[in-house]
C-alpha positions as CSV (number, residue, x, y, z in Angstrom):
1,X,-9.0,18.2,-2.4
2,X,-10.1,15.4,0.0
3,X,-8.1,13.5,2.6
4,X,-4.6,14.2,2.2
5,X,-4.5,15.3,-1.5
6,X,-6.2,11.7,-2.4
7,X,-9.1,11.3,-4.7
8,X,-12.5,10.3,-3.4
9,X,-11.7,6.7,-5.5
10,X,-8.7,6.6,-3.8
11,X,-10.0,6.7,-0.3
12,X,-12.4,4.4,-1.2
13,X,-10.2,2.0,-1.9
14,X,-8.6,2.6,0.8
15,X,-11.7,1.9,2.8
16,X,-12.2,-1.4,0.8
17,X,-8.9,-2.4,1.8
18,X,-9.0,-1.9,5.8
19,X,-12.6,-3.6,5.4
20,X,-11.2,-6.5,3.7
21,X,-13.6,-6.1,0.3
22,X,-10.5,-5.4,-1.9
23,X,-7.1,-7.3,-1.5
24,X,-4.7,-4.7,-0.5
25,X,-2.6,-5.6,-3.9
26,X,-5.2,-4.8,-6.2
27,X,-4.9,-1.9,-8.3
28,X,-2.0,-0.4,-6.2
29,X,-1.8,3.2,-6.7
30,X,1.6,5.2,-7.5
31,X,1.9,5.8,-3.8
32,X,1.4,2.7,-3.1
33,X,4.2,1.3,-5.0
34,X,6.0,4.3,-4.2
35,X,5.8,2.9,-0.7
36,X,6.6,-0.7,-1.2
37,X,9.7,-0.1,-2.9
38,X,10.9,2.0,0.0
39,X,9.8,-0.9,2.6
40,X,11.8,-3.2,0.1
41,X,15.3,-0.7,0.4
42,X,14.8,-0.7,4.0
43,X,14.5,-4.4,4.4
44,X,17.8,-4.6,2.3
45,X,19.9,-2.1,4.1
46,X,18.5,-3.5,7.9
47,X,21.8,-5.4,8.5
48,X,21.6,-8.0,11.3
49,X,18.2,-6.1,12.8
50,X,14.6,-7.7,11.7
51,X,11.6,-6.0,11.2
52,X,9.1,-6.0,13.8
53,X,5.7,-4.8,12.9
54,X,4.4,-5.1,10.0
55,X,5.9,-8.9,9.8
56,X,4.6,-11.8,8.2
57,X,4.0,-13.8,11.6
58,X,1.0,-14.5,13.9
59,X,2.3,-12.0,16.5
60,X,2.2,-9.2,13.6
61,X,-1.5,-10.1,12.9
62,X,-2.2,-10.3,16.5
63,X,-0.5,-6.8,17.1
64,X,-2.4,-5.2,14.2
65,X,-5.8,-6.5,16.1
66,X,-4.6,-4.2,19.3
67,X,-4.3,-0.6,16.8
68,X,-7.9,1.3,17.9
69,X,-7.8,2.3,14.0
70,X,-6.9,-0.2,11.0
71,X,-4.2,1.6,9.2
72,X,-3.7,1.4,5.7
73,X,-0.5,1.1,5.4
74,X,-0.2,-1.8,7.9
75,X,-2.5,-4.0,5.6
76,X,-0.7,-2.9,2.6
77,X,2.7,-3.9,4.2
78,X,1.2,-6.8,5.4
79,X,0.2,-7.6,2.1
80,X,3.0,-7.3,0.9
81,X,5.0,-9.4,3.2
82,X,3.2,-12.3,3.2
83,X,2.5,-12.5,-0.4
84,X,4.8,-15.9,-0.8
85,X,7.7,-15.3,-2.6
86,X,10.3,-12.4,-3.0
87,X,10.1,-10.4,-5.9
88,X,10.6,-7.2,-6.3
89,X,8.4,-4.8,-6.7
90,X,9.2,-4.2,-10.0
91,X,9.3,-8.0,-10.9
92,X,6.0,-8.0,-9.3
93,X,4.5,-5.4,-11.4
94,X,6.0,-6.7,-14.5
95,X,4.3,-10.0,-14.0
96,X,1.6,-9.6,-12.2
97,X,0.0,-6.6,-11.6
98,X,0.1,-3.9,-14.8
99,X,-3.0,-1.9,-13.8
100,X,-1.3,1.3,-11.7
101,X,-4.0,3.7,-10.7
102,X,-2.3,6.8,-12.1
103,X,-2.5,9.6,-8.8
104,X,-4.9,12.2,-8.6
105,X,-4.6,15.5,-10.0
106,X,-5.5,17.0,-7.1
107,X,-2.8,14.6,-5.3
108,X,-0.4,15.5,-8.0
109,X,-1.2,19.3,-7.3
110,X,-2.8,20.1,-10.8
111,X,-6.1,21.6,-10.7
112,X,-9.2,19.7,-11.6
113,X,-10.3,19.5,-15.0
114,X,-13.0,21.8,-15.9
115,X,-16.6,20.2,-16.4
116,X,-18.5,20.4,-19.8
């Protein structure tokens, strides 16, 4: 399997993201809402503490610029953040983004299908 269990479309995509081609909330994978509904419980349980990095601020944008590697992650965080307004991540998929790239099988561990 390639990078981490991920399809070759997947790491693409990836690529397209941290290159800015492809907007980090297009065509989230299940990972990737996996992810930002995890971000979302943490943000909820943080108490009195705020989150530093990834942030919707300049000084989060700056920060990102000093990382040696882009990080996919960090932009889809980012993303995230700073998309305006504070829906959940169900809400958000309900209304505006359907389309869930279904994982891998390799990433869900099932072996490829065979070829014709």
């Amino acid at each position: 399997a390639p990078h981490g269990g991920r399809s070759q479309r997947d790491n693409a995509r990836r690529r397209d993201v941290i290159a800015g081609r492809v907007h980090a909330l297009e065509a989230l994978t299940a990972d990737d809402v996996a992810l930002l509904r995890e971000s979302d419980e943490e943000l909820s349980r943080r108490g009195g503490y705020r989150r530093i990095f990834p942030n919707d601020d300049s000084a989060s944008r700056s920060q990102a610029e000093c990382f040696e590697v882009a990080r996919y992650h960090n932009r889809l965080l980012m993303a995230w953040i700073s998309r305006g307004n504070s829906l959940s991540v169900s809400d958000y998929l309900a209304g505006h983004h359907r389309n869930i790239i279904p994982p891998s099988p390799a990433a869900a561990g099932e072996p490829p299908a065979a070829q014709p």
